[in-house]
DSSP file (Angstrom, degrees, kcal/mol; ACC not computed):
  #  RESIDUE AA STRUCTURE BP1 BP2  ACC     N-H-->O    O-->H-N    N-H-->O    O-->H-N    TCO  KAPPA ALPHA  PHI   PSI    X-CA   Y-CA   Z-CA
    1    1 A X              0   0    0      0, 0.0     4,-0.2     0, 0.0     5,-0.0   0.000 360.0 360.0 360.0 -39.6   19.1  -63.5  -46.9
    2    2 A X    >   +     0   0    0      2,-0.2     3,-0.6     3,-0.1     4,-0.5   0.740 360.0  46.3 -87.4 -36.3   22.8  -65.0  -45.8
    3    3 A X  T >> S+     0   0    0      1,-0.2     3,-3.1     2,-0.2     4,-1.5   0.931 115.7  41.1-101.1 -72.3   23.6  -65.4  -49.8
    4    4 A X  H 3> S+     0   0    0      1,-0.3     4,-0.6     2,-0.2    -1,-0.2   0.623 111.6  57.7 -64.4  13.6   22.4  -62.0  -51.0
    5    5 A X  H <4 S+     0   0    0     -3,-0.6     4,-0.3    -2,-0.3    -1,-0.3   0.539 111.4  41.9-111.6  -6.3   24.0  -60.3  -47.9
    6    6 A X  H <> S+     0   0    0     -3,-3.1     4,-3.6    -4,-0.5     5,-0.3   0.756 111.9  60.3-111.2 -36.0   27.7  -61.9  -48.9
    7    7 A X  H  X S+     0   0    0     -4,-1.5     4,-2.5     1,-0.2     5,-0.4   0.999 104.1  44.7 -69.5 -33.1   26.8  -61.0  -52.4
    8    8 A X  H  < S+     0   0    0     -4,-0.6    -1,-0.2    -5,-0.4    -2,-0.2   0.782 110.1  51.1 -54.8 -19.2   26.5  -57.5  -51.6
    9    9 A X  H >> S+     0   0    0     -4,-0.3     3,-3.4    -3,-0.3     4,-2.4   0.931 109.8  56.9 -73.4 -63.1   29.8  -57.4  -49.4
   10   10 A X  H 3X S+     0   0    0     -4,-3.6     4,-1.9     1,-0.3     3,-0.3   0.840 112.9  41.8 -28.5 -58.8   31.6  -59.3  -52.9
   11   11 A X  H 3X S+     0   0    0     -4,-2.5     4,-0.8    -5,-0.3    -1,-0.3   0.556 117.4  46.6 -84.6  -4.7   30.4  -56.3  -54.9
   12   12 A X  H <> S+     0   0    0     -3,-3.4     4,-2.7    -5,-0.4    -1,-0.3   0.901 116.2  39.9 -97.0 -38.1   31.3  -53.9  -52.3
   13   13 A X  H  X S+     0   0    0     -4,-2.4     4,-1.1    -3,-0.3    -2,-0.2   0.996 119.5  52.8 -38.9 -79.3   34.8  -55.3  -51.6
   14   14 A X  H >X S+     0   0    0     -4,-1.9     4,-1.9     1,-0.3     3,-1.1   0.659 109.7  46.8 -51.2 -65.9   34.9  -55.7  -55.7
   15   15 A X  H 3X S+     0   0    0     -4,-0.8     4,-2.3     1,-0.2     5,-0.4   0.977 116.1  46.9 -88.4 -72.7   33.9  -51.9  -56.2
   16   16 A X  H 3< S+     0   0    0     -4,-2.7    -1,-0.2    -5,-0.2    -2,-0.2   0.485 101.1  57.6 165.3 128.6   36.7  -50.8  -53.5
   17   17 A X  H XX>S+     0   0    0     -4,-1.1     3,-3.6    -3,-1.1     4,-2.2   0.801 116.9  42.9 -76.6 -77.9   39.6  -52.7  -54.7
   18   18 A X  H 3X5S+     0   0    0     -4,-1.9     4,-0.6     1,-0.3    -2,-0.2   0.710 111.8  54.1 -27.5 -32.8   38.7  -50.5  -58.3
   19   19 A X  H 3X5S+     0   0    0     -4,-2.3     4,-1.4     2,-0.2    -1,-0.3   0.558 111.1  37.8-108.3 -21.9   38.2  -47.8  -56.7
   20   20 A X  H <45S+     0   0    0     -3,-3.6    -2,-0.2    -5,-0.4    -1,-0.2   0.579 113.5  58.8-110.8 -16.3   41.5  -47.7  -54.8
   21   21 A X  H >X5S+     0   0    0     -4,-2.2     3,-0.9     2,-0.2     4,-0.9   0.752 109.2  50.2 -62.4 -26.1   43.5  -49.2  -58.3
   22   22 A X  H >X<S+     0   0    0     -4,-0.6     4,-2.5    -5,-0.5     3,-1.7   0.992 112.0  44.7 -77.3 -53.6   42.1  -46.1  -59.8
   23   23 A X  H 3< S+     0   0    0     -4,-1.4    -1,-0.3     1,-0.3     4,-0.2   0.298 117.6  43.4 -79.4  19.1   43.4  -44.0  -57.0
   24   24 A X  H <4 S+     0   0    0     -3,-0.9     4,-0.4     2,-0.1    -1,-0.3   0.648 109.3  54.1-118.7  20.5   46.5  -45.5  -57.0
   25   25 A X  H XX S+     0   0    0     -3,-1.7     3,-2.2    -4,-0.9     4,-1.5   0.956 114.0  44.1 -82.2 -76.8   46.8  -45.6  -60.5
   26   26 A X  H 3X S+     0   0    0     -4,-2.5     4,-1.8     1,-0.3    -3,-0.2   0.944 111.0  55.0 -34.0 -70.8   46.1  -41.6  -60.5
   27   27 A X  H 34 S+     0   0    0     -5,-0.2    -1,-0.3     1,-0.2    -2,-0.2   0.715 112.1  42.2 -45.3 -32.9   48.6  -41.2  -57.4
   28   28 A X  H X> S+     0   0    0     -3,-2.2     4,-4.0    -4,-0.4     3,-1.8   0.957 114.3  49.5 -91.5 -66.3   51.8  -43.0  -59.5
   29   29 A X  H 3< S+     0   0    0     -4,-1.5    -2,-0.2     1,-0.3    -3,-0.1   0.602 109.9  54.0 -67.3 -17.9   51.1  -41.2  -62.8
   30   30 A X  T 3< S+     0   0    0     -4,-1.8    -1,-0.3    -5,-0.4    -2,-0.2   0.602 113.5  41.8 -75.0 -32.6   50.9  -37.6  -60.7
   31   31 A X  T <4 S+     0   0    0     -3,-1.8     2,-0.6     1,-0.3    -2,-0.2   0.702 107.3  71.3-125.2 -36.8   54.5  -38.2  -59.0
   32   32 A X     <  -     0   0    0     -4,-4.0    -1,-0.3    67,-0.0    70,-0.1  -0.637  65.9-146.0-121.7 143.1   56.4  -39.5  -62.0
   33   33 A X        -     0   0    0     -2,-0.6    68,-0.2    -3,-0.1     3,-0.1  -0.371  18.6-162.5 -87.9 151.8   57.4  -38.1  -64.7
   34   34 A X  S    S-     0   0    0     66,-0.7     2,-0.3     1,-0.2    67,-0.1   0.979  87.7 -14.1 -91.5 -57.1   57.8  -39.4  -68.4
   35   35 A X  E     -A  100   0A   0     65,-1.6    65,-1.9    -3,-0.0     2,-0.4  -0.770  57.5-154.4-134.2 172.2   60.1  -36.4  -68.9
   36   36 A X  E     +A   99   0A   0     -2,-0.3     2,-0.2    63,-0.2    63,-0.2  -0.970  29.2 120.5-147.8 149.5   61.6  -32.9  -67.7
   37   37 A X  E     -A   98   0A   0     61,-1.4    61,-1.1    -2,-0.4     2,-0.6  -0.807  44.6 -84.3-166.4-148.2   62.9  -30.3  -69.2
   38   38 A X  E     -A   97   0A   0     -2,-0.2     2,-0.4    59,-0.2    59,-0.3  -0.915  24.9-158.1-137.9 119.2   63.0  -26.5  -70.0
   39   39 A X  E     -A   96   0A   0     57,-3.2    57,-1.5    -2,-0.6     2,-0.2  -0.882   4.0-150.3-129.1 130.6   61.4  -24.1  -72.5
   40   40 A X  E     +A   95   0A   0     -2,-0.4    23,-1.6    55,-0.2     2,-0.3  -0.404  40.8  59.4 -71.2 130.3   62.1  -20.8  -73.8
   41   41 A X  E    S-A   94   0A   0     53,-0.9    53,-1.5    -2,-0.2     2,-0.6  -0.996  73.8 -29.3 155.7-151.0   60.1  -18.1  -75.1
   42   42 A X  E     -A   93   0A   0     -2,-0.3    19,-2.1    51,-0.3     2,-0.4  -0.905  48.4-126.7-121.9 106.8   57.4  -15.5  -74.6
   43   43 A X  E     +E   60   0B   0     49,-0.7    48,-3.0    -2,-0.6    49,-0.4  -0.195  35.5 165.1 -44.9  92.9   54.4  -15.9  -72.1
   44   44 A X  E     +     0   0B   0     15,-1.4     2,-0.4    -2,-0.4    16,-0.2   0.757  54.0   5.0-101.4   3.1   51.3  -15.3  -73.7
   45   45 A X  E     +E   59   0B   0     14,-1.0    14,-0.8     2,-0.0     2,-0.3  -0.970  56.0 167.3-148.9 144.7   48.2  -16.3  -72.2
   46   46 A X  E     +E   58   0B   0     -2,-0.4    12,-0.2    12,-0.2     2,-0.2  -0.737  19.1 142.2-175.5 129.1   48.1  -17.6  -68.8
   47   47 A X  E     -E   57   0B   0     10,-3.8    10,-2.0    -2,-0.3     2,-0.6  -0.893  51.2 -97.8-158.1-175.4   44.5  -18.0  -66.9
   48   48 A X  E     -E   56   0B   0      8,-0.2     8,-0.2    -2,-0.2     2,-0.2  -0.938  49.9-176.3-119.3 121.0   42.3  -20.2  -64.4
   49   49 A X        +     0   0    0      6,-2.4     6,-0.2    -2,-0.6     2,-0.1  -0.656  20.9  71.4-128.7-178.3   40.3  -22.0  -66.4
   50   50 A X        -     0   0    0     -2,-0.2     4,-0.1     4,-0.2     5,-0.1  -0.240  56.1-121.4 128.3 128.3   37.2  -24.8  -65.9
   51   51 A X  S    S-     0   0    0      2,-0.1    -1,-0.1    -2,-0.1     3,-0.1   0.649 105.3  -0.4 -76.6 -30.2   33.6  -25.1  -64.8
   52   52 A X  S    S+     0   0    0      1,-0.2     2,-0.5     0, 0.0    -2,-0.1   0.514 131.6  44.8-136.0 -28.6   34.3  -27.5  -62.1
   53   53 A X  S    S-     0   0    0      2,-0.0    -1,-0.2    -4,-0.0    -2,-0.1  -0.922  80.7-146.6-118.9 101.8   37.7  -28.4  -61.7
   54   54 A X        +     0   0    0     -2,-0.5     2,-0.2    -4,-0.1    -4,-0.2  -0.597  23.0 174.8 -77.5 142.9   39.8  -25.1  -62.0
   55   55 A X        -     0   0    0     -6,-0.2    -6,-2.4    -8,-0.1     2,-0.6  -0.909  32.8-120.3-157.5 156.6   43.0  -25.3  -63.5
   56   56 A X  E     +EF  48  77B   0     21,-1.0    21,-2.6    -2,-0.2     2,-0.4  -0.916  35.0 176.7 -97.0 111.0   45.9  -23.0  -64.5
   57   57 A X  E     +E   47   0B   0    -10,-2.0   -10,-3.8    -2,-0.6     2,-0.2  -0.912   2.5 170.5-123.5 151.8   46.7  -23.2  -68.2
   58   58 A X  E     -E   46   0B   0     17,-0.4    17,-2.0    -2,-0.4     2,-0.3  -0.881  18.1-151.5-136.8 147.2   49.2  -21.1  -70.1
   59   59 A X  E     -EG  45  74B   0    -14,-0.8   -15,-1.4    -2,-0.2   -14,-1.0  -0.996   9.3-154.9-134.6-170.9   50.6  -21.2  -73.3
   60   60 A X  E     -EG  43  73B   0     13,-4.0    13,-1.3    -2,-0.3   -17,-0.2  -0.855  19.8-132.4-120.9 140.4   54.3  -19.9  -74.6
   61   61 A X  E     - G   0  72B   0    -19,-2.1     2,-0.5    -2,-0.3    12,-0.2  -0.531  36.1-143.0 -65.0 171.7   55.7  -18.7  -78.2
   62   62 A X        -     0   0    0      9,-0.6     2,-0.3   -21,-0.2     9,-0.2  -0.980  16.1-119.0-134.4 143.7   58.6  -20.8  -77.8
   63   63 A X        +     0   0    0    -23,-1.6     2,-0.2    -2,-0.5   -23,-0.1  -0.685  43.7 162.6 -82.1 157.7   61.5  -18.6  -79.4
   64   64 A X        -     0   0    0      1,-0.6     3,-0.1    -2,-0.3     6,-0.1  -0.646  53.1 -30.4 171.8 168.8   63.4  -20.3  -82.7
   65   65 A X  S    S-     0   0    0     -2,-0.2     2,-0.8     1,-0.1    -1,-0.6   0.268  80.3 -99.4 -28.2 163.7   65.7  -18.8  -85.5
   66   66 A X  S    S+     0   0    0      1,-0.2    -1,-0.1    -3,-0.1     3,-0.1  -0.828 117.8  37.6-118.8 122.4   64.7  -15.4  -86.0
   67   67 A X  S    S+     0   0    0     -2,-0.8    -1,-0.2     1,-0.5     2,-0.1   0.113  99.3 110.4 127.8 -31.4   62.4  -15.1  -89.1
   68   68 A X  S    S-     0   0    0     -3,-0.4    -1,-0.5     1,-0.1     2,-0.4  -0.410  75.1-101.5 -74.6 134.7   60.5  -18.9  -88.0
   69   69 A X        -     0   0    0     -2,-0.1    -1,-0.1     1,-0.1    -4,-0.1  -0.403  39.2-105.3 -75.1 138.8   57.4  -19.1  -86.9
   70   70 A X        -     0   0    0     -2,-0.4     2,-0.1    -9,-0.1    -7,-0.1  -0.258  25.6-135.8 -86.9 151.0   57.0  -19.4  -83.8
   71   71 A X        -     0   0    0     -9,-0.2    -9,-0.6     1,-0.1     2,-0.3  -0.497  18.1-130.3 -85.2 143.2   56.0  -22.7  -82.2
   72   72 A X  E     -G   61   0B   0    -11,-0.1     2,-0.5    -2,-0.1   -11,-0.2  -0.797  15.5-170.8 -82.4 140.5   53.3  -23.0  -79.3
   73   73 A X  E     -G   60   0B   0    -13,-1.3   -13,-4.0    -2,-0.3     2,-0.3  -0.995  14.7-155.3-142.2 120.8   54.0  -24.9  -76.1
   74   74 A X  E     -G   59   0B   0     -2,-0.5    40,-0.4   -15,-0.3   -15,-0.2  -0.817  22.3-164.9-121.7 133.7   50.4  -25.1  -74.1
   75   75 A X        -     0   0    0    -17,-2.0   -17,-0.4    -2,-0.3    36,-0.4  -0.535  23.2-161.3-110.1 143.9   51.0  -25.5  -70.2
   76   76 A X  B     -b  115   0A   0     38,-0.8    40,-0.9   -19,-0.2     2,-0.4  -0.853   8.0-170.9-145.2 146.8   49.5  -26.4  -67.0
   77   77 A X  B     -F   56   0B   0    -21,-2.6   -21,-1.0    -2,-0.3    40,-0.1  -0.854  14.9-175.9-135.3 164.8   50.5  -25.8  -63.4
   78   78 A X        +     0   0    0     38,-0.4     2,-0.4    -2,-0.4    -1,-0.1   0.435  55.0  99.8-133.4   0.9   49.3  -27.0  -60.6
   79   79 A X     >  -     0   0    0     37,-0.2     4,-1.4     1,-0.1     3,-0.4  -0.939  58.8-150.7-104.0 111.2   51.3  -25.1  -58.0
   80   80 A X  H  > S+     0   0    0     -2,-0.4     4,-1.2     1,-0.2    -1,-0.1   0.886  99.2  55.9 -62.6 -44.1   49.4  -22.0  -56.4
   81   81 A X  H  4 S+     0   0    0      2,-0.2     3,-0.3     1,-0.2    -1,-0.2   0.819 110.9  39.5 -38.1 -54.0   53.2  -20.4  -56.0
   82   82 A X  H >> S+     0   0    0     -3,-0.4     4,-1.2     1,-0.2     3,-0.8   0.695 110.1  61.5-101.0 -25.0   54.3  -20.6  -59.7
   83   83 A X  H 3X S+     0   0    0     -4,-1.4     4,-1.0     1,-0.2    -1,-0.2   0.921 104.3  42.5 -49.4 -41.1   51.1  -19.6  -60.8
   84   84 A X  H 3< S+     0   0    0     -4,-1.2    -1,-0.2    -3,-0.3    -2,-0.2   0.208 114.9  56.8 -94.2  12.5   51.2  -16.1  -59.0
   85   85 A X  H X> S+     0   0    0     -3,-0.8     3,-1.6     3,-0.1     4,-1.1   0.631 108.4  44.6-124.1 -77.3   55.0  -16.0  -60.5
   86   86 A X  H 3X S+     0   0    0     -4,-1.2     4,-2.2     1,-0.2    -2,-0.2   0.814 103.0  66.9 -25.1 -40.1   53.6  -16.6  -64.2
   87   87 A X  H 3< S+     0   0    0     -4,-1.0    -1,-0.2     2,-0.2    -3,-0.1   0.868 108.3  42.3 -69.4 -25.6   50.7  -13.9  -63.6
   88   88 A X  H <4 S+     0   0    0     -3,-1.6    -2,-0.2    -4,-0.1    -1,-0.2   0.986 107.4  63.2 -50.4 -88.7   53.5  -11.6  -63.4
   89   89 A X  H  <  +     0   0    0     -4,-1.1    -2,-0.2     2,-0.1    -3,-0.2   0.557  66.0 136.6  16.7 -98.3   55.0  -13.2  -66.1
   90   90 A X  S  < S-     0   0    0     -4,-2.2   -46,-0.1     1,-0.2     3,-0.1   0.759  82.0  -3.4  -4.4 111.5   52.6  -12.5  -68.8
   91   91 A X  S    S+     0   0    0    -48,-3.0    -1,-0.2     1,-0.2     2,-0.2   0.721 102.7 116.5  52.7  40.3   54.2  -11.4  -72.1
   92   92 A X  S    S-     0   0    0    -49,-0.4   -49,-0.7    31,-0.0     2,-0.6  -0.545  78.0 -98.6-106.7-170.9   57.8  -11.4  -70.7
   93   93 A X  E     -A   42   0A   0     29,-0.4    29,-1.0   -51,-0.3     2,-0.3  -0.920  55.0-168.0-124.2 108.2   60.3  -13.7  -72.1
   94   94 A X  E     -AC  41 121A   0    -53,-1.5   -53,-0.9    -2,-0.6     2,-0.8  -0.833  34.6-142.0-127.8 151.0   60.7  -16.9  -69.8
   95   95 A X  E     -AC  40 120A   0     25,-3.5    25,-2.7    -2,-0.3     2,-0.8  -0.671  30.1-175.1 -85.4 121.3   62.4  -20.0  -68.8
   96   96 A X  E     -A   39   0A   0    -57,-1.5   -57,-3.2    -2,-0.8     2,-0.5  -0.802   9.8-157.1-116.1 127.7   60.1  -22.4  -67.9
   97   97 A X  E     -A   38   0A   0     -2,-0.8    20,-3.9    21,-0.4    21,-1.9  -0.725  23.8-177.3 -92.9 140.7   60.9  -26.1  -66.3
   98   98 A X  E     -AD  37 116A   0    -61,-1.1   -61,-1.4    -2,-0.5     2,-0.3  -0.710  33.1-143.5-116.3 172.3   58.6  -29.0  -66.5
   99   99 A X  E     -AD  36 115A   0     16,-7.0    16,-1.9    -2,-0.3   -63,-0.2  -0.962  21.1-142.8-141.4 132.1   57.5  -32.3  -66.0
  100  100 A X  E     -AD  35 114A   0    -65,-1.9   -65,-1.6    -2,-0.3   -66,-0.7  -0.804  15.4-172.0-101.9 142.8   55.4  -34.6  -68.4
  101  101 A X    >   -     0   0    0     12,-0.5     3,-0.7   -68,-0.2     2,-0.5  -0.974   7.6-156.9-132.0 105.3   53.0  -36.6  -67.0
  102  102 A X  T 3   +     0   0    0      1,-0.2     3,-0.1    -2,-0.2    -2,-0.0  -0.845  62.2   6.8-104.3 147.7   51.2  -39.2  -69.2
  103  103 A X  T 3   +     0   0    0     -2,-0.5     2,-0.4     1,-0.4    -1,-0.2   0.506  68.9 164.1 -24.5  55.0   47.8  -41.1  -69.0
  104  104 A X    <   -     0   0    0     -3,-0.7    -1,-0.4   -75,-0.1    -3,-0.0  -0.779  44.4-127.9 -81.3 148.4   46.4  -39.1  -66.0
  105  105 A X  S    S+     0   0    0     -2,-0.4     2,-0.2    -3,-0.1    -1,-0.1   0.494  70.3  32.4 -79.8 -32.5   43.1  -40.0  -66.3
  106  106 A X        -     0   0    0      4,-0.0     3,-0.2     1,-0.0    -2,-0.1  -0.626  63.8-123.5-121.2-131.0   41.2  -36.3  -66.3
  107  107 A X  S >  S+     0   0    0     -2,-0.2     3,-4.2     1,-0.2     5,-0.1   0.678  97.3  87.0-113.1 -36.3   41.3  -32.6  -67.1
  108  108 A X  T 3  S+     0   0    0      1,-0.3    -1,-0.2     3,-0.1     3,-0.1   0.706  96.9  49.4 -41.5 -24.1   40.5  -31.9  -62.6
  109  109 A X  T 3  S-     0   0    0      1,-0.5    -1,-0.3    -3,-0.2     2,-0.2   0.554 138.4 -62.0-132.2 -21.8   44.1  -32.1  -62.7
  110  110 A X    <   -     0   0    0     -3,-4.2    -1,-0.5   -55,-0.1   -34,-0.1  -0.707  49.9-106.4 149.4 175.5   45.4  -29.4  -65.9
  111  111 A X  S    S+     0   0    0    -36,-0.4     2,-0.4    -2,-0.2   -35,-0.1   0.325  92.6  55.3-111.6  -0.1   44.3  -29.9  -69.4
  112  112 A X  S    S-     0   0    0     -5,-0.1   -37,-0.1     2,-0.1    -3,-0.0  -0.970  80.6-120.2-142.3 172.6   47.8  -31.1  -70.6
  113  113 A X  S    S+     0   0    0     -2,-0.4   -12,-0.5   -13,-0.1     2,-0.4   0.790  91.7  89.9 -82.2 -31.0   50.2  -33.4  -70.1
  114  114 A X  E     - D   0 100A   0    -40,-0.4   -38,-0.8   -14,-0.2     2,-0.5  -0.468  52.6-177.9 -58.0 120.9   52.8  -30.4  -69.3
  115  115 A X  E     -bD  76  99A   0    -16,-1.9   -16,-7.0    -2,-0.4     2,-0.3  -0.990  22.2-134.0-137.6 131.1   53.0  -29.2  -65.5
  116  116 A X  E     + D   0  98A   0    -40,-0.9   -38,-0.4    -2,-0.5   -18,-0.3  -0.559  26.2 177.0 -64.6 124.6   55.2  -26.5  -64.8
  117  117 A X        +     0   0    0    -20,-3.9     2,-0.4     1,-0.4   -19,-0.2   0.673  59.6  15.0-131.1 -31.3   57.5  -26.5  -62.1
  118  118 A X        -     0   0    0    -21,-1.9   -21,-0.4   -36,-0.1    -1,-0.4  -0.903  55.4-156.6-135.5 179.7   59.8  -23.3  -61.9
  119  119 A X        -     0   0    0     -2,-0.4     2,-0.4   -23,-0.2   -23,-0.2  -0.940  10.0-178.8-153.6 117.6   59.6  -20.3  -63.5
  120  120 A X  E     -C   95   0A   0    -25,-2.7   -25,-3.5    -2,-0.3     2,-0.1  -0.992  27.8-125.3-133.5 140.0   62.6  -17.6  -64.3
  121  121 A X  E     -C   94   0A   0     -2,-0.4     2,-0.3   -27,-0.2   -27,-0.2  -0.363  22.4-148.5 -44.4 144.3   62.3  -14.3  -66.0
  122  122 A X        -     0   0    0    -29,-1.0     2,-0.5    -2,-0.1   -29,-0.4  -0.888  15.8-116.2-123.1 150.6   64.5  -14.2  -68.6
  123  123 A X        -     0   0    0     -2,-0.3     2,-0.5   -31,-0.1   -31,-0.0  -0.641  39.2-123.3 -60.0 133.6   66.3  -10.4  -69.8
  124  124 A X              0   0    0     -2,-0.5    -1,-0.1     1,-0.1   -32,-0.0  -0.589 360.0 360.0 -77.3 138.5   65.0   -9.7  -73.2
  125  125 A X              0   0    0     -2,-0.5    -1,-0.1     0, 0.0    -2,-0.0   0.684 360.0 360.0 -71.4 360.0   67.6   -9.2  -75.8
């Protein structure tokens, strides 16, 4: 009784310690960022997407030489505020700033590594 009652405390300690590397693994890779920056171009899709973990994903034309095709730059935000600023958005021509975040562990969180952080309208030429 005394032996199987300390292994079960081992494996419960054991389980979590894991369980709180994972979350602070998650927590680290969530507040800093690999990179930041800005990108230009034209909002074209931006929706709440998901079965179980709803998530805001966008993506952008990103504007180039005129005649180039233009490149896509797929989004996620995670901020209820810049969300409702993007729904606006939608086919205007905008600056958006980020932060890449790499290895977060799932999708519960956006479905890319990009998360969006401001949003300015831009004038269209």
């Amino acid at each position: 009784m005394i032996i199987a009652k300390r292994v079960t405390l081992y494996f419960s300690g054991l389980l979590l310690a894991a369980l709180l590397l994972f979350a602070a693994y998650v927590w680290i890779m969530l507040h800093l960022s690999y990179s930041d920056g800005e990108r230009a171009g034209y909002l074209q899709k931006f929706s709440s997407r998901g079965w179980v973990c709803k998530t805001w994903e966008g993506e952008m034309l990103l504007t180039s030489m005129p005649g180039a095709i233009p490149e896509k730059f797929e989004f996620s935000v995670r901020d209820e505020a810049v969300a409702q600023q993007l729904m606006a958005a939608t086919g205007k021509r905008v600056l958006l700033t980020y932060a890449q975040h790499k290895g977060i562990p799932t999708q519960c969180f956006g479905e890319t590594e990009y998360y969006i952080t401001k949003v300015q309208i831009q004038p269209t030429p």
